[in-house]
Each structure stands twice: as C-alpha cells, then as structure tokens.
C-alpha positions as CSV (number, residue, x, y, z in Angstrom):
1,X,28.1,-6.0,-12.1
2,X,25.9,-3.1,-10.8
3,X,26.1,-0.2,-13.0
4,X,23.6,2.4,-11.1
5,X,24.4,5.2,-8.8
6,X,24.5,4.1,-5.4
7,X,21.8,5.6,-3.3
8,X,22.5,7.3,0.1
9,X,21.8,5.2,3.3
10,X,20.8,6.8,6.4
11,X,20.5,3.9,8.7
12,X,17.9,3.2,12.0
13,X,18.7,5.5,14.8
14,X,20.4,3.9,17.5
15,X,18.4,1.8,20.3
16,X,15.6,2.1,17.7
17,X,12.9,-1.0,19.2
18,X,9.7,-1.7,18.3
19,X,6.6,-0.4,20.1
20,X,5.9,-1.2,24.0
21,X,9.9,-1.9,23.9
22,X,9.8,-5.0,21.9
23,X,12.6,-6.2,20.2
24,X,10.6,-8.6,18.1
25,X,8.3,-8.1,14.9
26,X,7.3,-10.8,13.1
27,X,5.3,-10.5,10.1
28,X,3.4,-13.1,7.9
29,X,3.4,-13.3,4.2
30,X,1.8,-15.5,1.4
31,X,3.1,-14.9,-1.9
32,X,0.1,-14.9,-4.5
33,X,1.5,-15.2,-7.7
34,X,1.0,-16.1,-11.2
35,X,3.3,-17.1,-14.2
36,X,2.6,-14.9,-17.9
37,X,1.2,-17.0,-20.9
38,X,3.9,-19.5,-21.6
39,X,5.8,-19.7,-18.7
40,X,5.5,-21.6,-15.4
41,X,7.3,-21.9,-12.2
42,X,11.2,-23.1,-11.7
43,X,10.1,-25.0,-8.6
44,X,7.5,-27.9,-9.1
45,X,7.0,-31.8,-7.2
46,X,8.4,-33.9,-10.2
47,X,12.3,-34.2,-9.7
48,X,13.0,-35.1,-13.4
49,X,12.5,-32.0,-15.0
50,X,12.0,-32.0,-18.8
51,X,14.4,-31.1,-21.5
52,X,15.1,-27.6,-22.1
53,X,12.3,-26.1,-24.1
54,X,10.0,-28.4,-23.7
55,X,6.5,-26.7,-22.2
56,X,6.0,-28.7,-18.9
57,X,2.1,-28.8,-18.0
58,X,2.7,-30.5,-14.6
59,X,4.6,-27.5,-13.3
60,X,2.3,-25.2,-14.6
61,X,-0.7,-26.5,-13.5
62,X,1.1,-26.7,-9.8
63,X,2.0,-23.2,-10.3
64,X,-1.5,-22.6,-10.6
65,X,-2.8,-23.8,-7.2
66,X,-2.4,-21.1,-5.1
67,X,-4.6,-18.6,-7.2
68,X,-6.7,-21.5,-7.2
69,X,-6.9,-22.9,-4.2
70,X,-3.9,-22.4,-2.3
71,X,-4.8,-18.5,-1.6
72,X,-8.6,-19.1,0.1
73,X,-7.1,-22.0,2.8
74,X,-4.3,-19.5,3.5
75,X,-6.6,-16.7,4.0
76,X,-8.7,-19.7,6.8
77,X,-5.7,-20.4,8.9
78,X,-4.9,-16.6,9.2
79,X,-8.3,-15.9,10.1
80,X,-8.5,-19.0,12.6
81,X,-5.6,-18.0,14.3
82,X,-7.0,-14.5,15.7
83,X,-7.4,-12.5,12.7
84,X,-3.8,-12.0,12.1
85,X,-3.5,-9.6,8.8
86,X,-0.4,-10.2,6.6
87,X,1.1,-8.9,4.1
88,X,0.1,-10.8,0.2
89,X,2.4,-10.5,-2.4
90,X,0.3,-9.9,-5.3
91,X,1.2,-10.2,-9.1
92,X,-0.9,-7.6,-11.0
93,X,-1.8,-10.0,-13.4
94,X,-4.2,-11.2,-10.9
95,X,-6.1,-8.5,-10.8
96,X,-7.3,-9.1,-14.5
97,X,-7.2,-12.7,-14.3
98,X,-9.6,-12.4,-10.3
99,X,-10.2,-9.2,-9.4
100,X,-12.8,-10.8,-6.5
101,X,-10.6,-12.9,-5.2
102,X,-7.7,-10.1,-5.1
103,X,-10.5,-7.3,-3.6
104,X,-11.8,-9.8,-1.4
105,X,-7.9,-10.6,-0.1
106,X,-8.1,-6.4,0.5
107,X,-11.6,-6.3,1.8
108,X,-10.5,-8.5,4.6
109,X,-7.9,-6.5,5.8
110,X,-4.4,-7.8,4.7
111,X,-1.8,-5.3,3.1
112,X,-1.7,-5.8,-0.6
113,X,2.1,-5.5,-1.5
114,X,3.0,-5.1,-5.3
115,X,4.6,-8.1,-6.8
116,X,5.3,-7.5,-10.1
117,X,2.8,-8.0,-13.2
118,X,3.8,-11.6,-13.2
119,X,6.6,-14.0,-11.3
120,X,8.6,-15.1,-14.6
121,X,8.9,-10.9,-15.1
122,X,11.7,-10.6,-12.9
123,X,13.3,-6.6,-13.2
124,X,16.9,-7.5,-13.3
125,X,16.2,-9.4,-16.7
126,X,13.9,-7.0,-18.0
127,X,15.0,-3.9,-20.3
128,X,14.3,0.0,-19.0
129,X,11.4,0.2,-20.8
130,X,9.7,-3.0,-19.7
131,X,10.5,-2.4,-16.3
132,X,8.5,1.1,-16.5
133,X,5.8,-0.4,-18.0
134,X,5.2,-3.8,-15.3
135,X,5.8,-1.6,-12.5
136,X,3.1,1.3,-13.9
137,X,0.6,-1.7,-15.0
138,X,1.3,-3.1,-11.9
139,X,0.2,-0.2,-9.3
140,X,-3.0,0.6,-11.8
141,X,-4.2,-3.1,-11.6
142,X,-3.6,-3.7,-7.9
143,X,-5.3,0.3,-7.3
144,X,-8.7,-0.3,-9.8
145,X,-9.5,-3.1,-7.9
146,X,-8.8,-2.8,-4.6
147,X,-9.8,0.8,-4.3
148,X,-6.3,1.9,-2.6
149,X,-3.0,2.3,-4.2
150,X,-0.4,0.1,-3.0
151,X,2.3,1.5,-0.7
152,X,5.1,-1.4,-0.7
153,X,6.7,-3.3,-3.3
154,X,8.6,-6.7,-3.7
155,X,9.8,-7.6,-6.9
156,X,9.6,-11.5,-8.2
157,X,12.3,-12.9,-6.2
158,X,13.0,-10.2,-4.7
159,X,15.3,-9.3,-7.5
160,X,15.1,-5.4,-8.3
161,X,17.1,-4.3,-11.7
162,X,19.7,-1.5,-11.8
163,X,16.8,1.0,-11.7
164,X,13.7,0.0,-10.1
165,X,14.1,1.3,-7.0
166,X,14.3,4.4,-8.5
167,X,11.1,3.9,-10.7
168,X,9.5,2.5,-7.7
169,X,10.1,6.2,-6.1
170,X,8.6,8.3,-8.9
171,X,5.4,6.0,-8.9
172,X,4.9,6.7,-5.2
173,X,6.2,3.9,-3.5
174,X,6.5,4.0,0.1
175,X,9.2,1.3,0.7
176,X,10.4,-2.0,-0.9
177,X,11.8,-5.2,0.6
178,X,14.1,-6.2,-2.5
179,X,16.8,-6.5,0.0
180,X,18.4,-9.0,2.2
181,X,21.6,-6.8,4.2
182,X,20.2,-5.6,7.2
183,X,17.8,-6.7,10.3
184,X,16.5,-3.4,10.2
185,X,15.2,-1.0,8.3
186,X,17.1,1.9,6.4
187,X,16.4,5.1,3.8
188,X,17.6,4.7,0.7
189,X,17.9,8.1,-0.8
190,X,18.0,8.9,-4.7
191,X,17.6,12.2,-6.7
192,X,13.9,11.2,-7.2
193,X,13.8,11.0,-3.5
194,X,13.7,8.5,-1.2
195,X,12.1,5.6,-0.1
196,X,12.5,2.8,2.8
197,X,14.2,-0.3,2.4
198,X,13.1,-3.3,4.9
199,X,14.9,-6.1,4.6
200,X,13.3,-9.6,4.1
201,X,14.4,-12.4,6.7
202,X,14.7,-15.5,4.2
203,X,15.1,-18.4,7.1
204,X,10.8,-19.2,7.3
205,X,10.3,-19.2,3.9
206,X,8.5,-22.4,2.6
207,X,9.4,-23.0,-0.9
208,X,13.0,-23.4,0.3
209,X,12.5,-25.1,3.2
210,X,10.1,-28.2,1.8
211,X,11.7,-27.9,-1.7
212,X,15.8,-27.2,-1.6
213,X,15.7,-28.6,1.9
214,X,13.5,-31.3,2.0
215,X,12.1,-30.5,5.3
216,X,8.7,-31.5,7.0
217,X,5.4,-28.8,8.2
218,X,6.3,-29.9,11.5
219,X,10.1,-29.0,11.2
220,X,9.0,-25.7,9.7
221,X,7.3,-24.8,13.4
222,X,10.0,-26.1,15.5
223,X,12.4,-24.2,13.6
224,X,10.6,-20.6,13.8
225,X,9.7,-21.9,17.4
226,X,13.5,-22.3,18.5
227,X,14.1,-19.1,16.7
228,X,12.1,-17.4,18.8
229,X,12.6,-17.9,22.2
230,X,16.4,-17.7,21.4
231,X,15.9,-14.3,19.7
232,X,13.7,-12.9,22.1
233,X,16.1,-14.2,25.3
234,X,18.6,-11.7,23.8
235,X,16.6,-8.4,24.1
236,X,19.8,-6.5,22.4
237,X,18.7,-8.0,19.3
238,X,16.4,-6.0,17.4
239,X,15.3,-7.9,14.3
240,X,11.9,-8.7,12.1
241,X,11.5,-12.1,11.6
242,X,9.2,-13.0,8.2
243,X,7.3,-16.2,8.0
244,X,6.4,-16.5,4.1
245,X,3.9,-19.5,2.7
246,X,3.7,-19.5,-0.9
247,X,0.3,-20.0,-1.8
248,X,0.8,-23.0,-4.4
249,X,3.3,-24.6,-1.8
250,X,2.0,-24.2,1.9
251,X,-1.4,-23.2,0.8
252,X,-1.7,-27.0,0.3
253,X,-3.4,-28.8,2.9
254,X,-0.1,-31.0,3.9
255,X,1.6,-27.4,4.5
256,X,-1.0,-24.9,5.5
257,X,-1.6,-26.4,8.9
258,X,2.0,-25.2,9.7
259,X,1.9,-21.6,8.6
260,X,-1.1,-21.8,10.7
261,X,0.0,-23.1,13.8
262,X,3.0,-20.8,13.5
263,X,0.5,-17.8,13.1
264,X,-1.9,-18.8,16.0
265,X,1.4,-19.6,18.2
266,X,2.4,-16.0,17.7
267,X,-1.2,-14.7,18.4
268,X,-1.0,-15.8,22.1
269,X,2.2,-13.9,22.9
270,X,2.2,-10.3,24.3
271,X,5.8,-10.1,23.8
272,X,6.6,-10.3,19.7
273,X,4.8,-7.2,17.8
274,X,2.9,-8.7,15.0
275,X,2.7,-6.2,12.1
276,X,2.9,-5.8,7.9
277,X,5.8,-4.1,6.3
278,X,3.6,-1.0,5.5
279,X,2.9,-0.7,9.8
280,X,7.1,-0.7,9.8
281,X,7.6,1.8,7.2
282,X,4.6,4.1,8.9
283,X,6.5,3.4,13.1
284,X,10.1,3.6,11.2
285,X,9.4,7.0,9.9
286,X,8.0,8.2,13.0
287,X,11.1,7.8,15.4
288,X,13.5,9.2,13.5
C-alpha cells in the first residue's frame, strides 16, 4: 500500500474546454525506449517464453527495433500526415547510446517527454536513492543533447514510486502523466510545490491492443474512428484522447500505416484540437 503523504488536488475549473470551444484534444505519442544491459522487454512475438532466468535474445533484439528502426518510420508517417508533432517518450539512456537520432527527434519539432533512464527502471521498484539519481541523469541526458530541458515526465509504465512526483517537482518538472483517474487535467500540490497531473487515456495504445488483444492495424483505426465521432457528438464531454505507437511495435511496417492513417485522419478535421501534453499544461494553467 501507498505510504506517501497525499498531495492536494485542485481540480479543472468548471466548463473548462479546449481552445476555439472544442471539447476534443487528441494527442500522439511514440514511446522510444530502451532496456539497461541485461534486461529486455516483457512483451515480445514468440508465445513460448523461456524459463525463468534464462537471457532471451529474441526479445531483446525485438526490443531493440524501434531505436533502430521503428523510431525513423514513425517520425515519416507523422510527417506525411501534415506535420503533426507528438509527444516521444524518451529513455535517457538514448541520449548516450544516439544522441543524433534523439536531437534530430527534437530538431524536428516533437516534445521530448522524459521517460526514465531506461524501461526495465520502473520507480515504484527502485529504492529512494536510485530514483533521485534516474530522474537527475535523466533530465541532464535529455537537456545536453537536445539543447532544452524537458518539461513533462512519464515514468516506464507509467508507474511513479511513493515519491517521484515529488522529486519530479524539485528538478523542475512542469507536469507528469503517471496517472490514469481523470479525463482532465488537475494540480497536484506538495510542500515542494506543485506540479500538473494529465491523465493518460490507455484505450489507443498499441502494445495492448496487437499484443494482449490480438487485434489487427485496421481494427486499431476503426476503433479510435468510432471513438471519435461518438465522443465528439456529445459536446458535454470534455476529454483528451491519446493515440500511443510504441516504436518497436507500430513502428513496424505491418503497424505504422495505422498510427499513420489515424494521424492524417485527424489532420483534416477542424473540429478535434491536436496538441502535446506540454501545449495542455501551458492552456491548463492559463484558464484557471
């Protein structure tokens, strides 16, 4: 169970919509991640997973993809689709292992969100002091080579320890989106200070859909599509809607068409405000 002090919540003002009177904002995300020495992902294509401690090269070497590969076809569709920036969740360890590629992912634009040093390092398992030290070697990486500090942080699945969020305050952090309660967003206040929380929408994410579900590209646009137009019919309903592509999942050919189509879709419609987190946190603060 929780042991930290609960912060204080001061929720979105009432009627709060997004600009022009939308109630709508979708935002794009690819996760751009990487695994420490010795570790790989949980989630890989071979459904007979290997006894326990055994290394498993097959789902490392997938894990591996989307630094690879996965995060350059992502970066295409996105650009195809009318120049739609999103927010990447970046692992600092990326920024020593391809600070080009991670500067070039900055240079063109898209919001560089702090994702930890690496995706096995999730805060809830780490101790105090390893904590302090991914989250401070994480905002120095991601800074030196981008040239900005980053604003906004999401932990490795989204899983914050007893304390981050506090941490997270003291080394400047804007807002987070290590939380799932809300559709909109909120201040969490702490003695440090305070900081906003904006929620993550989990129902467009692709790992789960194609892994846990089993579910096709196609499926993954007629789903967001039905969403939607449903959503948007009931203009009470104020929400953010994320659509997240890992980039060793959908940055695959099979799957980046998809979070392309979704993306270019979206870019045709006056009615849905397309935006990153850090554009939320920047509108959220100004209407209160």
């Amino acid at each position: 169970m929780p042991t930290a002090a609960k912060p204080k919540i001061v929720d979105a003002p009432a009627g709060l919509r997004w600009p022009d009177g939308r109630n709508v904002a979708v935002v794009f995300n690819v996760a751009y991640e990487v695994w420490s020495e010795g570790n790989v992902s949980g989630v890989g294509p071979m459904g007979n997973p290997l006894p326990a401690g055994v290394f498993d090269p097959n789902a490392d070497s997938y894990g591996r993809y989307g630094a690879r590969a996965g995060i350059q076809r992502l970066m295409r569709v996105l650009e195809k689709a009318g120049g739609i920036k999103a927010n990447i969740f970046t692992s600092g360890a990326l920024a020593e292992q391809d600070p080009v590629q991670v500067k070039a992912v900055a240079d063109a634009g898209h919001e560089i969100v702090a994702h930890g040093y690496a995706q096995d390092l999730i805060p809830a398992k780490l101790s105090p002091e390893e904590d302090e030290e991914y989250i401070r070697r994480t905002t120095a990486l991601l800074q030196e080579v981008t040239g900005k500090r980053p604003t906004g942080w999401i932990s490795p699945r989204a899983t914050a320890g007893d304390e981050t969020i506090r941490r997270l305050i003291k080394h400047g952090y804007q807002w987070q989106g290590d939380v799932l309660d809300s559709d909109l967003p909120y201040i969490q206040i702490y003695p440090e200070g305070e900081i906003i929380a904006i929620p993550l929408t989990i129902e467009f994410n692709d790992l789960s859909h194609s892994m846990r579900f089993g579910r096709t590209p196609r499926q993954f646009v007629e789903i967001f599509e039905d969403a939607l137009t449903n959503i948007l019919a009931d203009r009470d309903d104020v929400v953010i809607l994320d659509v997240l592509a890992h980039s060793h999942c959908y940055g695959r050919p099979a799957g980046a068409w998809a979070f392309g189509e979704i993306a270019r879709k979206c870019a045709e419609r006056d009615d849905i405000w397309i935006t990153t987190r850090g554009r939320i946190a920047e509108y959220f603060r100004s209407q209160l």
